[in-house]
C-alpha positions as CSV (number, residue, x, y, z in Angstrom):
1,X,-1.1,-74.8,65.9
2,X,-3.0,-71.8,66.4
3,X,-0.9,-70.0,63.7
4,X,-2.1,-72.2,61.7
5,X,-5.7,-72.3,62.4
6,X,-5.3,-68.6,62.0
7,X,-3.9,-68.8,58.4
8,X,-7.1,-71.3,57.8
9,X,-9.5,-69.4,59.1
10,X,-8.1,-66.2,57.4
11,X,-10.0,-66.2,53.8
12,X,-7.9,-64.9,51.4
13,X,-8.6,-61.1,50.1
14,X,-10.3,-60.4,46.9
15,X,-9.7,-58.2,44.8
16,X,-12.2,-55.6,44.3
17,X,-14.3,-55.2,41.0
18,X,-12.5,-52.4,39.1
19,X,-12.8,-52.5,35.4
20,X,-9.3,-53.4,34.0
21,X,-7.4,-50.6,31.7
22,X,-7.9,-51.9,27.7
23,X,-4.1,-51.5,25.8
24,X,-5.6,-48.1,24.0
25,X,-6.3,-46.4,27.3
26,X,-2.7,-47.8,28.8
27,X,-1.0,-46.3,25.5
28,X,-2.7,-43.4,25.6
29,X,-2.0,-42.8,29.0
30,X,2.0,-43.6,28.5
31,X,1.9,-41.0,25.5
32,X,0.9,-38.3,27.2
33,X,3.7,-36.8,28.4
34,X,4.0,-34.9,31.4
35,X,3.8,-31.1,31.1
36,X,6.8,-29.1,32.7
37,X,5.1,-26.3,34.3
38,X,8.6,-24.4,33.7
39,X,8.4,-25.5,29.6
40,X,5.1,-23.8,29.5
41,X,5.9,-20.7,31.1
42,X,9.1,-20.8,29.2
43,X,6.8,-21.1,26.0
44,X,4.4,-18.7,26.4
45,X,7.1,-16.3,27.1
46,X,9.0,-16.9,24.0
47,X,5.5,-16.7,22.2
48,X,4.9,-13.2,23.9
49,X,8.5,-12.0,23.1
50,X,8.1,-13.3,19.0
51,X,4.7,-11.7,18.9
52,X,6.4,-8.2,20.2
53,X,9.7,-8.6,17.8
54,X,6.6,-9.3,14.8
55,X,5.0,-6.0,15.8
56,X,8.0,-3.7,16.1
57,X,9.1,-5.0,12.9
58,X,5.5,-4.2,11.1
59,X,5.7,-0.7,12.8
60,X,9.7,-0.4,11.1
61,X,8.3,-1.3,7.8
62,X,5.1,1.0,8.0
63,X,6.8,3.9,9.4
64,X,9.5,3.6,6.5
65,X,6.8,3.1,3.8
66,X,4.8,6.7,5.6
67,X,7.8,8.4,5.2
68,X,8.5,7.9,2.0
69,X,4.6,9.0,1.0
70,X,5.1,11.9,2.8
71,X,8.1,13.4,0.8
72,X,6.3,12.3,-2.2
73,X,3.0,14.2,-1.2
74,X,4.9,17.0,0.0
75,X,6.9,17.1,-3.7
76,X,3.0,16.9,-5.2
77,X,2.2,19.3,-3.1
78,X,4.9,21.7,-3.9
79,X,4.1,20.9,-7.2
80,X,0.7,21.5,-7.5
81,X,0.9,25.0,-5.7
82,X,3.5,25.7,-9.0
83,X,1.4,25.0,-11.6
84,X,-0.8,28.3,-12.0
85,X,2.8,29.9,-12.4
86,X,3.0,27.6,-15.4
87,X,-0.6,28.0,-17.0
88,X,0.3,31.9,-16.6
89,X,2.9,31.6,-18.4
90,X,1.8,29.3,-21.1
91,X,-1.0,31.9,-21.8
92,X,1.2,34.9,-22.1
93,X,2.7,32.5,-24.4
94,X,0.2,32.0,-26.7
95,X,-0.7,35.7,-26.9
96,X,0.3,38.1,-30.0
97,X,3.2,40.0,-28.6
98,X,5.3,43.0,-30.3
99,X,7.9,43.2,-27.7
100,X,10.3,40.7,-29.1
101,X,12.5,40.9,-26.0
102,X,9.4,40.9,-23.8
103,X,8.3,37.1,-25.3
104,X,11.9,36.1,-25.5
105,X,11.9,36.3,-21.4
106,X,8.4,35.0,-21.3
107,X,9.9,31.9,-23.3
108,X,13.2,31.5,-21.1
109,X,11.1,31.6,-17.7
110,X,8.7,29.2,-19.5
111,X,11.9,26.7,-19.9
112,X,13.3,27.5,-16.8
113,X,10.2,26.3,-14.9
114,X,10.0,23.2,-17.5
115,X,13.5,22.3,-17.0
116,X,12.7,22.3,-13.1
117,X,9.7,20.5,-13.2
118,X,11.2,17.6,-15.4
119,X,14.6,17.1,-12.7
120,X,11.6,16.8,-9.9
121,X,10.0,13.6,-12.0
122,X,7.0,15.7,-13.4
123,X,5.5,14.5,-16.6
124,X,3.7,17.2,-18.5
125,X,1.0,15.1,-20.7
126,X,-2.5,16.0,-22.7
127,X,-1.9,16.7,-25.9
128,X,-4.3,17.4,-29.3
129,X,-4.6,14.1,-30.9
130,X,-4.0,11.9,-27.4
131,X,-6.1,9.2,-27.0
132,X,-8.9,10.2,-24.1
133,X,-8.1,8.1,-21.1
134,X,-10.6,9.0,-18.0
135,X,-7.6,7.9,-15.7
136,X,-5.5,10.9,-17.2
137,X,-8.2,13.5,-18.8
138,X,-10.7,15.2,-17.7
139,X,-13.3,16.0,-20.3
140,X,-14.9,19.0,-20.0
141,X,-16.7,19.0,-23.1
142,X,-17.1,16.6,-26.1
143,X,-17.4,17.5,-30.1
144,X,-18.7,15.9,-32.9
145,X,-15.3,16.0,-35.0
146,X,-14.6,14.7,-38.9
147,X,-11.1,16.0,-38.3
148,X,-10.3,13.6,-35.3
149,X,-10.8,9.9,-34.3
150,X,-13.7,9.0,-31.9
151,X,-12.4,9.1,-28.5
152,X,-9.3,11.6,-28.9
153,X,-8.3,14.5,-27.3
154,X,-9.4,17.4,-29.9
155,X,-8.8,20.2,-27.7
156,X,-6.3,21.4,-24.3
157,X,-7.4,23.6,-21.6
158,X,-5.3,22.7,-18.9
159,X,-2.4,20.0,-19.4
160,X,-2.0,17.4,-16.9
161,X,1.2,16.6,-14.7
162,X,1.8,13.8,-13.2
163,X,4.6,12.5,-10.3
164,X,5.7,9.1,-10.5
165,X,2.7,7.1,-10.4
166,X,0.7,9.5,-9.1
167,X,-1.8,12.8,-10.8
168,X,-0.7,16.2,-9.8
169,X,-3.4,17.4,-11.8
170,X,-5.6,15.7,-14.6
171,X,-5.4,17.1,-18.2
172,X,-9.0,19.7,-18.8
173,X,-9.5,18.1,-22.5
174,X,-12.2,18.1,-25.4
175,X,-12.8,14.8,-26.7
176,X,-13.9,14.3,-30.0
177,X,-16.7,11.7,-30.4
């Protein structure tokens, strides 16, 4: 009997007053999932190692690309440090000579250095009658002109030569207006 008065007297526990979980916090909390502290070392590795493949392969591409510039700049270069070779000769060209022989070497060094310039990719442009573009000519002086169009080379001092894409050396032009 006294285990029963016991269980009598004994009032049953209640529960205390804690705020049961709504169904959007319970899924929420089911879908999180649990983060592997090895997955996100593992991660942040690979992420480091893909960022340093990235770079070294930028650095391959721009190192390529610099090298190729710097043959063409250095074939501009070589170029440019030809080219009072060829206005010399172009102007012993246009002078009155009496030594047949004389002009007849003038003329075959003249082609020589033509020839050369042409197998290294040089255009030779600015010519009477061109159309003046500002991207190719430089005009040094203009002339009012019946004879040409407005806006056309009338007159060459220096032609202009250009490698690939890029000016050696713009064309020193009249331009008619």
């Amino acid at each position: 009997m006294a285990k029963k008065e016991k269980e009598q007297n004994e009032t049953p526990i209640e529960e205390t007053d804690v705020a049961p979980e709504t169904q959007e916090e319970a899924a929420e909390a089911s879908e999180t999932p649990e983060v592997n502290p090895w997955e996100e070392k593992y991660n942040a590795e690979r992420d480091a190692h893909l960022r340093v493949a990235a770079e070294f392969d930028n650095f391959r591409k721009r190192t390529v690309k610099e090298k190729e510039q710097s043959y063409g700049n250095g074939k501009a270069d070589a170029v440019a440090k030809m080219l009072p070779i060829y206005d010399n000769l172009e102007r012993a060209l246009n002078q009155a000579c009496e030594d047949a022989a004389y002009k007849k070497g003038v003329e075959m060094t003249m082609n020589e250095l033509v020839k050369i310039l042409n197998s290294l990719g040089v255009e030779i442009f600015g010519e009477v009658g061109d159309a003046f573009d500002p991207n190719l000519h430089n005009a040094v002086m203009h002339i009012d002109s019946e004879e040409h169009e407005e806006s056309t080379v009338s007159q060459v001092f220096q032609k202009g030569f250009k490698l690939g894409e890029k000016i050696v050396r713009f064309a020193m032009v009249q331009v008619a207006n």
